[in-house]
C-alpha positions, -999 to +999 in steps of 0.1 A: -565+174+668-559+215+673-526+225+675-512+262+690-480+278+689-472+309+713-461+336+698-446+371+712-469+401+705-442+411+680-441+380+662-480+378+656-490+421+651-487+441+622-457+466+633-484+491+628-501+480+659-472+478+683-472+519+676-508+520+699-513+529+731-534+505+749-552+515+784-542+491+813-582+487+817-585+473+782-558+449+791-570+436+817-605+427+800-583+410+774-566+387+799-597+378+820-614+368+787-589+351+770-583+331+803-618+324+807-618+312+769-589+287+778-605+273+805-637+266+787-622+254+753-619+217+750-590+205+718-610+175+718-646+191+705-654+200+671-648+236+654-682+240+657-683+237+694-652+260+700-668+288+677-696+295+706-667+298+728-648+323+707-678+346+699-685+350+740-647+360+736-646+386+708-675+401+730-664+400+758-626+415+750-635+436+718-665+438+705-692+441+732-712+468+708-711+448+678-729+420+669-703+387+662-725+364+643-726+340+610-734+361+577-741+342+549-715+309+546-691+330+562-689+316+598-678+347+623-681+383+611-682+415+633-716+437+626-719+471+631-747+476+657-774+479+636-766+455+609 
């Protein structure tokens, strides 16, 4: 079965990244995707169904102009548009 643990945003980023600004906007597209990816995840289904679910997250919080696809055996990798 899946297990999580919460972390703080400084446990889980790279120091690095708590030095960016981030637009109250951008959070707020964050939040309603990630909580529409927890209500549609189900721990009991296979990593194959849950990676559907995540790719509709990365494009919907991140990557909207990138394609989020398989490449290869390598099961989620962020194109550039045209790629």
């Amino acid at each position: 079965m899946l297990q999580h643990h919460t972390l703080r945003p400084k446990q889980a980023l790279n120091k690095a990244y708590l030095c960016l600004k981030t637009s109250r906007t951008d959070i707020e597209l964050f939040r309603k995707a990630l909580l529409t990816l927890l209500k549609i995840i189900n721990l009991a289904e296979s990593e194959e169904h849950a990676k559907n679910h995540l790719r509709g997250f990365l494009k919907l919080a991140f990557y909207d102009k990138y394609g989020v696809n398989t490449k290869g055996k390598t099961d989620m990798v962020i194109h550039q548009a045209d790629n």
